[in-house]
C-alpha positions as CSV (number, residue, x, y, z in Angstrom):
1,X,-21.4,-3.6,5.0
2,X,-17.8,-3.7,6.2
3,X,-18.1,-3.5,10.2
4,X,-21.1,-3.1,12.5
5,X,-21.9,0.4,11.8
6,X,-25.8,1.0,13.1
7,X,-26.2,3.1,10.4
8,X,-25.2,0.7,7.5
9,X,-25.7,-2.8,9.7
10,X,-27.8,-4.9,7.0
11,X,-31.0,-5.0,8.8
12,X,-31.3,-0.9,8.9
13,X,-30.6,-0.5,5.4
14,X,-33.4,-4.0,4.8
15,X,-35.7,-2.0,6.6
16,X,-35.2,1.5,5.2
17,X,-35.9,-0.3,1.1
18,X,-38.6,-1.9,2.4
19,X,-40.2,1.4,3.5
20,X,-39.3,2.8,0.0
21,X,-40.5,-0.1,-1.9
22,X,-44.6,0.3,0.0
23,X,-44.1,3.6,-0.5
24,X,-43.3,3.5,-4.3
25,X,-45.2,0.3,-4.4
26,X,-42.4,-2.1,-5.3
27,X,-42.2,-6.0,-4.5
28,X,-39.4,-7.1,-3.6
29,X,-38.7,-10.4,-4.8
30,X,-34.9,-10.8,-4.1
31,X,-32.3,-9.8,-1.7
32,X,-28.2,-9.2,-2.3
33,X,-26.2,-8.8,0.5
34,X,-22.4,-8.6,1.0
35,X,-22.2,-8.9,5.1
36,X,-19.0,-8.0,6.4
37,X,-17.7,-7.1,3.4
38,X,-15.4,-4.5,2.1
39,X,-16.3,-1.8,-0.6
40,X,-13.2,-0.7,-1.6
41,X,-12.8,-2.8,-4.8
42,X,-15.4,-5.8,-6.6
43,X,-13.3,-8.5,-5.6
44,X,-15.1,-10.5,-2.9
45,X,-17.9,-9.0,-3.2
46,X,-20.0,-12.2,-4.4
47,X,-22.9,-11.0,-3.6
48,X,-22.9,-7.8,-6.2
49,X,-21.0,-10.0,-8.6
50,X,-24.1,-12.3,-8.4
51,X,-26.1,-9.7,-9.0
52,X,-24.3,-8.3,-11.9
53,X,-24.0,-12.1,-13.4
54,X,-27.5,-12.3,-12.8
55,X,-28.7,-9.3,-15.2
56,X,-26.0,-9.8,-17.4
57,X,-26.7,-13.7,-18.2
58,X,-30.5,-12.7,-18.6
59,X,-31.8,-14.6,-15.6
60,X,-32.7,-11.4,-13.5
61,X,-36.4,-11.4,-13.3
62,X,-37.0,-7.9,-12.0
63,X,-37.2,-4.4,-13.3
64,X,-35.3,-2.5,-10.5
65,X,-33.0,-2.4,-8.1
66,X,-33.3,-0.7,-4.5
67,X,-30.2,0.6,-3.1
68,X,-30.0,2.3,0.1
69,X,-27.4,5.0,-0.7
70,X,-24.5,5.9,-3.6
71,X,-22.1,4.6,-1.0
72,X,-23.5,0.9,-1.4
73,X,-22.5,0.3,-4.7
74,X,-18.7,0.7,-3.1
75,X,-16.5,3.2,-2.3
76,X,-14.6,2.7,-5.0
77,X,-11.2,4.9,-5.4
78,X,-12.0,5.6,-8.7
79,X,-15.6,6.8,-8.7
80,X,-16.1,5.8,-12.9
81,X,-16.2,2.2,-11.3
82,X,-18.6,2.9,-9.2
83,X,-20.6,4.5,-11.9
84,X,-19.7,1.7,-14.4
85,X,-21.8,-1.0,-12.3
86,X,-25.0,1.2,-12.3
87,X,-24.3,1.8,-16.0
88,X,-23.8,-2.5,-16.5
89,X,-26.9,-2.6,-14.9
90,X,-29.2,0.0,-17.1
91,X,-27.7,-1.6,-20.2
92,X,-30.3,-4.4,-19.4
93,X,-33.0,-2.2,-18.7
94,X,-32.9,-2.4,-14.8
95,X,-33.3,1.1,-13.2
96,X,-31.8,1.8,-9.6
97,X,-33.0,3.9,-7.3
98,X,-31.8,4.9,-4.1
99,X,-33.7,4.9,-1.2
100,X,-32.3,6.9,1.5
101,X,-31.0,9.7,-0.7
102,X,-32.6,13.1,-1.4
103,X,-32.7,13.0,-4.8
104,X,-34.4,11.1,-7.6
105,X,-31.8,9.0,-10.1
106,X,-34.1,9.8,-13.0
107,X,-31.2,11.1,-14.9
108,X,-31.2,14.2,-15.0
109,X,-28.1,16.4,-14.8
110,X,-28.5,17.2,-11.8
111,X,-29.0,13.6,-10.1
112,X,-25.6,13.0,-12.5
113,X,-23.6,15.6,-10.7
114,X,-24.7,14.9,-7.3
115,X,-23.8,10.8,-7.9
116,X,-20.7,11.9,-9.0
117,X,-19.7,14.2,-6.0
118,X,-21.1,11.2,-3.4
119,X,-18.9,8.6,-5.3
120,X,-16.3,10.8,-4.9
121,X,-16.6,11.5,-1.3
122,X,-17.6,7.5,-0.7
123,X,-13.7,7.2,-2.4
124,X,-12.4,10.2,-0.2
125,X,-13.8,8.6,2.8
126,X,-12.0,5.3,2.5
127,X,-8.7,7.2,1.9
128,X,-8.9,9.6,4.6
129,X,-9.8,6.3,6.8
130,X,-7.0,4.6,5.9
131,X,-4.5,7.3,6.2
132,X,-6.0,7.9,9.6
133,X,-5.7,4.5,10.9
134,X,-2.4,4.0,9.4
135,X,-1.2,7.2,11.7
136,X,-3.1,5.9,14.6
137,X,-1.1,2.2,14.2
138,X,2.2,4.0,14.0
139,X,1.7,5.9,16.7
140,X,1.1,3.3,18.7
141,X,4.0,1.6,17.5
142,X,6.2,4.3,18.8
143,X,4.5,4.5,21.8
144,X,5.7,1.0,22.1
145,X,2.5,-1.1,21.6
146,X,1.9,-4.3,19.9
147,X,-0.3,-4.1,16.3
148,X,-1.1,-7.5,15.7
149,X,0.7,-10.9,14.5
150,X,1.8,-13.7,16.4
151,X,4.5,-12.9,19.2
152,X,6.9,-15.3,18.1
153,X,8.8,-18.7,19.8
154,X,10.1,-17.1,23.3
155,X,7.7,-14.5,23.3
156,X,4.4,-13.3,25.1
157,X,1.8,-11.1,24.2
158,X,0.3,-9.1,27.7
159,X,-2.8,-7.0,27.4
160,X,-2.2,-4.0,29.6
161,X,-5.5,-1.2,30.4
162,X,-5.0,2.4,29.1
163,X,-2.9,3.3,32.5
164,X,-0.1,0.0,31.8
165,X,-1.5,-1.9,34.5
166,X,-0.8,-5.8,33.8
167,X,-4.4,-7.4,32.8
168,X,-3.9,-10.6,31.3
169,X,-1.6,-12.9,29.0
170,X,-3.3,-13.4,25.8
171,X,-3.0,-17.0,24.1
172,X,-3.2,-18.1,20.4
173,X,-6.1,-16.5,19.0
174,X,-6.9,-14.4,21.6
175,X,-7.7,-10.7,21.1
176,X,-8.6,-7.3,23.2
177,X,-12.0,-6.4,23.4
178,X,-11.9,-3.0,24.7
179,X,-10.6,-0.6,22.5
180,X,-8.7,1.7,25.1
181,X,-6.2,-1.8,26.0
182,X,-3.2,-2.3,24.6
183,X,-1.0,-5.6,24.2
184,X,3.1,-5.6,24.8
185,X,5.4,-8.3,24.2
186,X,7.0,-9.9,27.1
187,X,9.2,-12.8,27.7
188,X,7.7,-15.7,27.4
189,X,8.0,-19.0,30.1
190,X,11.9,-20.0,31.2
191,X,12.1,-22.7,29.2
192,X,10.9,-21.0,25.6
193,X,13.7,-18.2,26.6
194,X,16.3,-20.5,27.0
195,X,16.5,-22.0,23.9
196,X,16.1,-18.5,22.1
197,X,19.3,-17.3,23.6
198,X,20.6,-21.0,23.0
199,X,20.2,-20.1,19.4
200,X,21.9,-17.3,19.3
201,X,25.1,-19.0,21.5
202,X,24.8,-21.7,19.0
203,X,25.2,-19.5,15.7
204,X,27.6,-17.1,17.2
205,X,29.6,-18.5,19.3
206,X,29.6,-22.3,18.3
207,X,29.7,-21.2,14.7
208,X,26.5,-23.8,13.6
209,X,24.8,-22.8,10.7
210,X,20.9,-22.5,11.4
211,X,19.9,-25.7,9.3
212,X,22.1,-27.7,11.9
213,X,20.4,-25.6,14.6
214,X,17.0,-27.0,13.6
215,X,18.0,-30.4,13.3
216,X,19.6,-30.3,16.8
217,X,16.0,-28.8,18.2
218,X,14.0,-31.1,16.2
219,X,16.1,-34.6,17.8
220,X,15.8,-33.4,21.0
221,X,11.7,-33.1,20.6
222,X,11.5,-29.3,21.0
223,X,8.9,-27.6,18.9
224,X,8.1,-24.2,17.6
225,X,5.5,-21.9,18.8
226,X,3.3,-22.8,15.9
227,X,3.9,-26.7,17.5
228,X,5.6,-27.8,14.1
229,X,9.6,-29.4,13.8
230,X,11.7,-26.3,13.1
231,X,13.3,-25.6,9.8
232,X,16.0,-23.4,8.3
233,X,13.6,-20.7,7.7
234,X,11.9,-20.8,11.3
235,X,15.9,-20.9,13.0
236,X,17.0,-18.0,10.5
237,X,13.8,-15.8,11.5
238,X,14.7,-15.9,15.1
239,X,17.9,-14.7,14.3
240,X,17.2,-11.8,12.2
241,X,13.7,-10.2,14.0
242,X,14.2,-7.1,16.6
243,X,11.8,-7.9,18.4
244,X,14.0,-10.7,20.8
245,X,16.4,-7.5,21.5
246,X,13.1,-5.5,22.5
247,X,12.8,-3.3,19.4
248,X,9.1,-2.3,17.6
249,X,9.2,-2.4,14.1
250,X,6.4,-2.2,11.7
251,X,5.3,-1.1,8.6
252,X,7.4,-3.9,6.5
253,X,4.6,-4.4,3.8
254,X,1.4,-2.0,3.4
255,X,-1.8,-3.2,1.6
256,X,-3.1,0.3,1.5
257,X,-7.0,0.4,0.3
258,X,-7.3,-3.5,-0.8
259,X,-4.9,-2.1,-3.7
260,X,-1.1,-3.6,-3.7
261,X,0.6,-5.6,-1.4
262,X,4.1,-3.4,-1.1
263,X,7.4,-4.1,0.4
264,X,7.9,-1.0,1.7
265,X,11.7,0.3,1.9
266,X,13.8,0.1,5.2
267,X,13.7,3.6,5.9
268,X,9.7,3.7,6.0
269,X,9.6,0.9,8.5
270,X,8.0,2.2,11.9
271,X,10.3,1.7,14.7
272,X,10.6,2.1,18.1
273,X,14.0,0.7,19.8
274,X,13.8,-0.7,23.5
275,X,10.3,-0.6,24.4
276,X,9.9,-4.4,24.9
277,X,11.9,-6.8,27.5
278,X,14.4,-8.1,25.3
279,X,15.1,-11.6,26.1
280,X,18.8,-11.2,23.7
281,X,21.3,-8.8,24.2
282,X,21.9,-5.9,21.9
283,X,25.4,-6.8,21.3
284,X,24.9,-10.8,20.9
285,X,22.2,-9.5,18.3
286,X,24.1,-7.3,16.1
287,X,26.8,-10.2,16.3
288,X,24.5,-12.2,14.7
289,X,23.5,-10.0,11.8
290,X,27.3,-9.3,11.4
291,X,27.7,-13.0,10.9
292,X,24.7,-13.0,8.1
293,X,25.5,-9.9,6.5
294,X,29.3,-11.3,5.8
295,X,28.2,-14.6,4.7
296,X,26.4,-13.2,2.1
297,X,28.3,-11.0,1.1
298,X,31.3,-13.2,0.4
299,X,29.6,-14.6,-2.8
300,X,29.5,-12.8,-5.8
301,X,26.4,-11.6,-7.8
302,X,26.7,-14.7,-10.1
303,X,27.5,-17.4,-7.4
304,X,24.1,-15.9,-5.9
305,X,22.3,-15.5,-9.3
306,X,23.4,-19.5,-9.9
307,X,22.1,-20.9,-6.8
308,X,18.9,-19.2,-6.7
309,X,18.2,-20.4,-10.2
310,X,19.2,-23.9,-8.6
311,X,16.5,-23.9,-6.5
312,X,14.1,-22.6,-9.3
313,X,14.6,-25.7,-11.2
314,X,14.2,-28.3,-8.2
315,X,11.1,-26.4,-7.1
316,X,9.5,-24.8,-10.3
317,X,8.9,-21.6,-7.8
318,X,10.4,-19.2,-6.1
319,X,9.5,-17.4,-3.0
320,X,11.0,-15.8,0.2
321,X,10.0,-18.7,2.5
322,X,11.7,-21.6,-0.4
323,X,14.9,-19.2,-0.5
324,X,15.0,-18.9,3.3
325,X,14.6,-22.7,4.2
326,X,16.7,-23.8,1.3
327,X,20.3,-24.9,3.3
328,X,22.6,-23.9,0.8
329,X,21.5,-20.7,-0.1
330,X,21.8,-17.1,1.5
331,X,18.2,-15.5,2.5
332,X,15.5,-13.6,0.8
333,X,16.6,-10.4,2.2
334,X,20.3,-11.1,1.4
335,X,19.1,-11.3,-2.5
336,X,16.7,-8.3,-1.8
337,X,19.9,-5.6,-1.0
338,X,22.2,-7.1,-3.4
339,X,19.7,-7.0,-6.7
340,X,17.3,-4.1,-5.3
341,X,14.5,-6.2,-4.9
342,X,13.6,-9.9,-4.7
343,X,11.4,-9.6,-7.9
344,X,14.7,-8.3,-9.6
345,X,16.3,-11.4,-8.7
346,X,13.6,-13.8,-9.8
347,X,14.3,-11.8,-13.3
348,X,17.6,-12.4,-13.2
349,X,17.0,-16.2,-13.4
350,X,14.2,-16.3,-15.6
351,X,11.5,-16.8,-12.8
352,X,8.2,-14.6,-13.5
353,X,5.9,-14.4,-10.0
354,X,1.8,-15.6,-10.8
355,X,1.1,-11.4,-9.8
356,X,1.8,-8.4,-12.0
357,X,4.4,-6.7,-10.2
358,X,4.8,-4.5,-13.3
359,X,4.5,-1.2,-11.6
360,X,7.9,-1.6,-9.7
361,X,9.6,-1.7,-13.0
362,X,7.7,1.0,-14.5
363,X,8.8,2.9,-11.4
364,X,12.2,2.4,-11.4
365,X,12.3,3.1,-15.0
366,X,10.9,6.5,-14.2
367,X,13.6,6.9,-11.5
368,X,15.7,6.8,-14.2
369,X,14.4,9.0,-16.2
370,X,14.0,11.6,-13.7
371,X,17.5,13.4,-13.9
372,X,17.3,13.8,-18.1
373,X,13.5,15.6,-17.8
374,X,15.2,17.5,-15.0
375,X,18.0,18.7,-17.2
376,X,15.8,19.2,-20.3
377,X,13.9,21.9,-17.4
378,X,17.2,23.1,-16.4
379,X,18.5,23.7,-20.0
380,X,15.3,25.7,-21.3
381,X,14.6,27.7,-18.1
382,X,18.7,28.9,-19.1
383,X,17.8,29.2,-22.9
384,X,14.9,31.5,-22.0
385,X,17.3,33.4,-20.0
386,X,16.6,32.5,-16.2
387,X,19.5,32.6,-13.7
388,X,18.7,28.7,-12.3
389,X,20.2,27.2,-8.8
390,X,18.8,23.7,-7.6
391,X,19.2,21.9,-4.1
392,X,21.2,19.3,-4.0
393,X,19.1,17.5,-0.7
394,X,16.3,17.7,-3.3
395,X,16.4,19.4,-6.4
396,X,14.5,22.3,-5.7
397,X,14.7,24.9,-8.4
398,X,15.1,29.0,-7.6
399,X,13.9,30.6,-10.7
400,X,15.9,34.2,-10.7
401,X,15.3,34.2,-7.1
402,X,11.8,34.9,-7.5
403,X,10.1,31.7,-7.3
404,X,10.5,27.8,-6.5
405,X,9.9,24.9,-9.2
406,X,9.7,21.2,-8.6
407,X,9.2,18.0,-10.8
408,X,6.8,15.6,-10.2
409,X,6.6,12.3,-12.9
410,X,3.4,10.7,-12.8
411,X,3.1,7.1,-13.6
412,X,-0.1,6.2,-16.1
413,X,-2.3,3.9,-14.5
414,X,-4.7,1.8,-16.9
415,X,-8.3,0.5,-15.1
416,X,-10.0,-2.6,-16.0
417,X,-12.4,-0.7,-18.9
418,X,-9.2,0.9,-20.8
419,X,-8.8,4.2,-19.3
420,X,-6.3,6.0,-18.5
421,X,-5.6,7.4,-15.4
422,X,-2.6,9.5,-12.9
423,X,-2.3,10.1,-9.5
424,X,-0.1,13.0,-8.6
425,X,1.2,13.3,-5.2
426,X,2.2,17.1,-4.3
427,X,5.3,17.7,-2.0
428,X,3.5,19.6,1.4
429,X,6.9,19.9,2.8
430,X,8.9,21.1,0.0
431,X,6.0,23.4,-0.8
432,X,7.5,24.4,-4.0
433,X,5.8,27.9,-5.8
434,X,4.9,25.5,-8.9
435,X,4.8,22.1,-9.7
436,X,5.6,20.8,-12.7
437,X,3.7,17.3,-13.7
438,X,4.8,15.5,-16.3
439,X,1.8,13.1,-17.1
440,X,3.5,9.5,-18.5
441,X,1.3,7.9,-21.6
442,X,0.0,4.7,-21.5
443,X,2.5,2.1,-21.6
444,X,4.7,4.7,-19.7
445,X,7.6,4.9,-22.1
446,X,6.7,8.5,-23.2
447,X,5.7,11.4,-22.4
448,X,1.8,12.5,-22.6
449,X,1.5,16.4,-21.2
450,X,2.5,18.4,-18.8
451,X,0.5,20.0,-15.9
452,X,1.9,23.6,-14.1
453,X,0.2,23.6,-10.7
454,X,0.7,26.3,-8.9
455,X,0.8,26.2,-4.6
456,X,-1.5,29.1,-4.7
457,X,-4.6,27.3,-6.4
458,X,-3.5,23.9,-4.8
459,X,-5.6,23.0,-1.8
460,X,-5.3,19.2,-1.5
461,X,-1.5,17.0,-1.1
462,X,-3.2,14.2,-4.1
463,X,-4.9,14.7,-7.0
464,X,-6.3,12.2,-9.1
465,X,-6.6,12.9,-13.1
466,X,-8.3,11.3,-16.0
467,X,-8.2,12.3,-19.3
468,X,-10.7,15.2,-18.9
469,X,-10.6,16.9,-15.5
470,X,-12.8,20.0,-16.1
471,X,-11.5,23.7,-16.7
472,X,-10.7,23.8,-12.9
473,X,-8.0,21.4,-13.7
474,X,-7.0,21.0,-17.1
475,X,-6.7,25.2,-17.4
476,X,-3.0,24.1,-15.9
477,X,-2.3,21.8,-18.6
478,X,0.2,21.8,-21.8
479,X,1.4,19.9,-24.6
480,X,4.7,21.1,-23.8
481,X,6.9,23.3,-21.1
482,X,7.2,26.6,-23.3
483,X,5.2,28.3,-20.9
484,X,6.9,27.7,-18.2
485,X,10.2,28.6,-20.3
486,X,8.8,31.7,-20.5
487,X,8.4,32.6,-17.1
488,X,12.0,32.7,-16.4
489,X,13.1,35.5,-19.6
490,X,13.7,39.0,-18.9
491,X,13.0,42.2,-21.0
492,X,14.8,45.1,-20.7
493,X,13.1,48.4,-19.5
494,X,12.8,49.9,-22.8
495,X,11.2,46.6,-24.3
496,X,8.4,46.5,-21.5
497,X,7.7,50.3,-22.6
């Protein structure tokens, strides 16, 4: 159970197995129970993890297990997982039934399908959630509404009701409890504000560096919001964040469906400019950055390459925070726009981060690969005969003027049992006649296939593939693009006759 549903709250579903069980007569000797608790993915889910450990390690002393629903297993993106921990438990000998659905889970092919399509929709559920509340956030955030996080030294967060009547200044740890309020940031008390914009006077104007800054707060005994001396870091932060000129952003990082923390690139951010009090001017601020943006970029790649592997060998880490408080250094985002990414920069110096951050190669390396596979296309479409114009805004192709073409390269994702498996995202604005998807092997140095999708037979923006997807699917697949070659040749009349 993730939230208070009534329909999933932990007592309902107790008292729904318990009716099964006398019905069935079962005795149910033990209870497993992940309260508040996500299903999206088996991490943190100790109690199912117990239970798995439990019939796995041989100490389970019971013959089945009462479920209230497909859904409780998880609602797992990938519905094999979900079907993988029923299977890790029948490999013991422990049968599961579920007690709120209409159908028996005596294996039969038809219980099969139907726990497939419910895992599946348990998955779909999630996703559609997520992309739901992520709209709803940003919306908000345009509308000029606070979503969460601390308001920042100088800074206030107000709860207004649904009509933007002032209700009531929320302190630290404080939160809304009717969902139609909404919080705003406003200045914060005279004093706090004062020593914001004495910040910015004392960078820009007074030409101080912000390690010089802090030390000149910390002697005179004034304390961050967070009630702690301030640093380099906590001086530089100030200096850099919209939000003191009144601007909304959002959206910096994403942690969609438990998956990957990403840093999402500037142009995604969610932004709304002037919807706050800003307690800096617009001008000062853009000094500021001005200031930043030049210091940075007076060193060259190597001087910055040196001094971050500096600070590697003092610390034996590397991270945003250690690069921003470090005096001598420029900041995390400074090494973030000259090297493409912060985890480039770590490889630059030899530094290797505790998390798999493998993907973002992978995709880049794709990136690059995109123009060749685009010219191979282009140079067989014109070998088969096909008159060929692409877009420049986004290489579109116009086959002979008759239809449209795009190319989609799907990365291979491997799961935690070894198989293989691609998520293709279709373009609903470009809307292209077909798609062509080339499908990456494992490893993703090489080609595996190629899938021709066609807009016509295409009802949903993602589709997920495994290695067999049924005829409804794999019917679109190919070893190779011949096919589609052949789409763009011409016969002449007397041929066709």
């Amino acid at each position: 159970m993730s939230t208070e549903h009534q329909k999933y709250s932990t007592d309902n579903q107790t008292a729904a197995i318990r009716r099964y069980a006398e019905k069935h007569n079962f005795e149910i000797i033990r209870f497993y129970a992940d309260e508040g608790k996500s299903g999206l993915r088996l991490v943190g889910r100790d109690a199912l993890q117990q239970l798995l450990s439990d019939i796995e390690g041989g100490v389970a002393n019971y013959k089945v297990i009462l479920v209230y629903d497909v859904s409780r297993w998880g609602r797992f993106q990938d519905p094999d997982e979900a079907a993988e921990v029923e299977l890790r438990c029948k490999r013991h000998g422990i049968q599961v039934h579920y007690c709120a659905e209409q159908f028996e889970n005596d294996g039969s092919m038809g219980s099969s399908i139907i726990k497939t399509v419910k895992r599946a929709m348990a998955g779909e559920y999630s996703r559609e959630l997520s992309v739901k509340v992520f709209n709803g956030q940003a919306n908000l955030i345009r509308l000029g509404f606070r979503q969460g996080g601390a308001p920042g030294f100088g800074l206030r967060r107000q709860l207004i009701d649904q009509n933007g009547n002032f209700k009531a200044e929320l302190s630290k740890g404080e939160h809304k409890s009717i969902a139609t309020d909404r919080v705003i940031l406003v200045p914060g008390p005279p004093h706090e504000v004062k020593v914001v914009r004495r910040i910015y006077d004392l960078f820009v104007n007074q030409h101080i560096p912000e390690a010089e800054i802090a030390v000149t707060l910390n002697k005179e005994g004034i304390l961050t919001d967070w009630s702690r001396p301030w640093t380099r870091g906590t001086v530089h932060q100030i200096l850099i964040n919209e939000k003191y000129v009144g601007n909304n952003v959002w959206g910096r990082t994403s942690f969609k469906l438990k998956k990957e923390h990403v840093k999402n690139p500037e142009g995604d951010w969610v932004r709304a400019e002037g919807v706050f009090t800003g307690i800096v001017s617009q001008e000062l601020f853009q000094q500021t950055r001005a200031i930043i943006d030049a210091r940075d970029n007076r060193l060259s790649d190597e001087a910055m390459l040196e001094k971050l592997a500096s600070i590697l060998e003092k610390q034996g880490y590397l991270s945003g925070l250690i690069i921003d408080e470090n005096d001598e250094c420029p900041s995390s985002s400074s090494y973030s726009h000259r090297f493409g990414s912060l985890l480039r920069a770590y490889a630059l110096v030899g530094f290797i981060p505790d998390r798999d951050y493998r993907y973002l190669e992978i995709n880049r390396a794709l990136r690059r690969m995109y123009p060749e596979l685009l010219s191979s296309v282009l140079s067989g479409l014109r070998a088969a005969g096909g008159h060929i114009t692409q877009s420049p805004q986004n290489d579109l192709l116009t086959v002979n003027d008759e239809f449209t073409a795009s190319l989609v390269i799907v990365r291979c994702i491997q799961t935690s049992s070894g198989l293989s498996r691609w998520k293709v995202r279709l373009d609903t604005a470009l809307r292209p006649d077909i798609t062509i998807v080339v499908r990456m092997a494992p490893g993703n140095a090489e080609v595996h296939d190629y899938f021709l999708l066609p807009l016509l037979d295409m009802h949903d923006a993602v589709l997920k593939l495994c290695e067999a997807n049924g005829l409804s699917l794999d019917a679109y697949r190919f070893e190779n693009l011949s096919r589609f070659y052949r789409f763009a040749s011409r016969l002449s009349l007397s041929e066709v006759a």
